[in-house]
C-alpha positions, 0 to 999 in steps of 0.5 A: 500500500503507499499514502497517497495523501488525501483523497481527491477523485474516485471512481468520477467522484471528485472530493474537496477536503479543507478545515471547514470540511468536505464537499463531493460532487461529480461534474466531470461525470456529469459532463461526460453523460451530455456528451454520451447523449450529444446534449452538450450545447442544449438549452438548460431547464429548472426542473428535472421532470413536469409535476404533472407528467404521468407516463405508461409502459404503454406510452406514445410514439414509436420505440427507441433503441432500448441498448441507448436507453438503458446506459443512460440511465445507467449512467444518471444512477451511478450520478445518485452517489451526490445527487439526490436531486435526481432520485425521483425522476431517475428513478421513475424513467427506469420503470421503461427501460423493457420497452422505451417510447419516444415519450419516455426519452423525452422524460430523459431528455429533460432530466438531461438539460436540468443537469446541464445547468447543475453539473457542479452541484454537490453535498457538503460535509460540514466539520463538527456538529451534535453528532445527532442522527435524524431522518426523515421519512415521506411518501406519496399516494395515488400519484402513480396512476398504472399500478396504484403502489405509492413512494416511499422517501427518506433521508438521513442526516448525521450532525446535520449533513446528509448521509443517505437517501432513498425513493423506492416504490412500495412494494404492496398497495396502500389504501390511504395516505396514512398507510402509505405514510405508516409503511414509508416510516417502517423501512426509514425504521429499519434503515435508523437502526442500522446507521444507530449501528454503524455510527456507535460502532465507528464512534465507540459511543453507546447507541443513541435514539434516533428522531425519525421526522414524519408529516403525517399526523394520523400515520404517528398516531398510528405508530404510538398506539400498542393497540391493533383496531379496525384501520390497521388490522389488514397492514401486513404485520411486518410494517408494525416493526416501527411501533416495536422501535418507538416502544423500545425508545430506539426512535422517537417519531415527530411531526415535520409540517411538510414545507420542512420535509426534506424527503419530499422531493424523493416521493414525487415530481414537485413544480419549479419553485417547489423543487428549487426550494427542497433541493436548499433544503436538503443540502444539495449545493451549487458548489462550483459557483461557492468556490468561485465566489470565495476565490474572487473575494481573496483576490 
């Protein structure tokens, strides 16, 4: 093995290490995806994705090259390591990758030329901190119009930096907002109890109780209640681990009123503004602009 100082690229993750802290980000990358899809000069776009698109396996236009398809959409995954800006959309333009339409590219394209105007976008790490592990956990229902199954998103931050998201699509039905909210909150549950985990592990502290954020008030009342009644009765047992967590006091649930919901942006396609606001909120950061700004204020 030889030291080769701090880390500053890997595997087209490009890392900044100084006193205040770390920043990574993944322009070259980003780069070299629009010119992969000859996207390079094309004009920019504020959004990923319409907020009110609603695409089917059955969509318009005629087929594209399935091969094309799928290495972008390779590619923009492998850019969800420091953009979780992206986790949605991405993750709901791979549903098409079998039998990819014109109008599904065209759901690409978009996401393409949004990146094209944030390419130096990153995550920073920040020195210090209470060293307190929060999550957020949220989920959409109805929006998916083809198989009725909602979106689970949560994002976990450890000192107030974020260190692991997740938009996931439910794996069961669920008959009401409560209910998706309530299983979105069991798999942030199981994903808290492992980074309790972890983090007492690496830090050789005991293993505190972490405080998952939700903004579903009956969903919470659910998940306090012991008791099993007539609206909960046919959710599949194993979502009522959460309640066990919050008995054992390993997680402590809160309400989050939803303009302070960071995983919002993980469970759906949300309108400009909207989306440019829960991106700040969640940490996503214009990093290159940051560098620049402070290298003309030194000169």
């Amino acid at each position: 093995m030889s030291d080769m100082g701090k880390l500053s690229y890997y595997l087209g993750i490009e890392v900044q290490q100084s006193q205040e802290g770390i920043v990574i980000k993944q322009e070259g990358y980003a780069g070299k995806i629009l010119k992969m899809a000859g996207m390079k000069n094309s004009n920019e776009a504020k959004c990923p994705m319409d907020h009110k698109l609603q695409l089917t396996k059955d969509g318009d236009g005629k087929l594209v090259d399935p091969t094309e398809y799928r290495k972008l959409i390779g590619s923009l995954r492998y850019l969800l390591h420091t953009r979780p800006d992206l986790s949605y959309p991405v993750g709901y333009v791979s549903k098409f990758m079998q039998t990819p339409k014109e109008c599904h590219y065209a759901a690409v394209k978009q996401i393409l030329r949004y990146l094209k105007g944030t390419t130096s976008y990153g995550l920073r790490f920040k020195r210090g901190g209470d060293g307190r592990l929060v999550g957020y956990s949220d989920s959409s229902h109805g929006t998916d119009k083809e198989d009725g199954r909602s979106t689970t998103g949560m994002a976990f931050y450890f000192s107030g930096n974020l260190i692991t998201w997740s938009s996931q699509k439910q794996k069961t039905v669920a008959l009401s907002s409560c209910e998706a909210e309530f299983m979105a909150a069991t798999s942030a549950a199981c994903q808290a109890l492992w980074l309790r985990s972890l983090i007492s592990d690496l830090t050789g502290k005991e293993a505190e109780k972490v405080l998952l954020m939700v903004d579903n008030e009956s969903a919470i009342a659910l998940m306090k209640n012991p008791v099993f009644h007539g609206r909960s009765k046919h959710i599949d047992t194993k979502y009522h681990f959460i309640r066990e967590c919050v008995e054992r006091e390993q997680i402590e649930v809160k309400q989050v009123s939803g303009d302070l919901q960071k995983a919002d942006s993980l469970t759906k396609a949300l309108p400009r503004i909207q989306f440019t606001e829960m991106r700040d909120l969640m940490g996503v950061e214009d990093i290159k602009s940051e560098a620049n700004t402070k290298g003309e204020s030194v000169g």
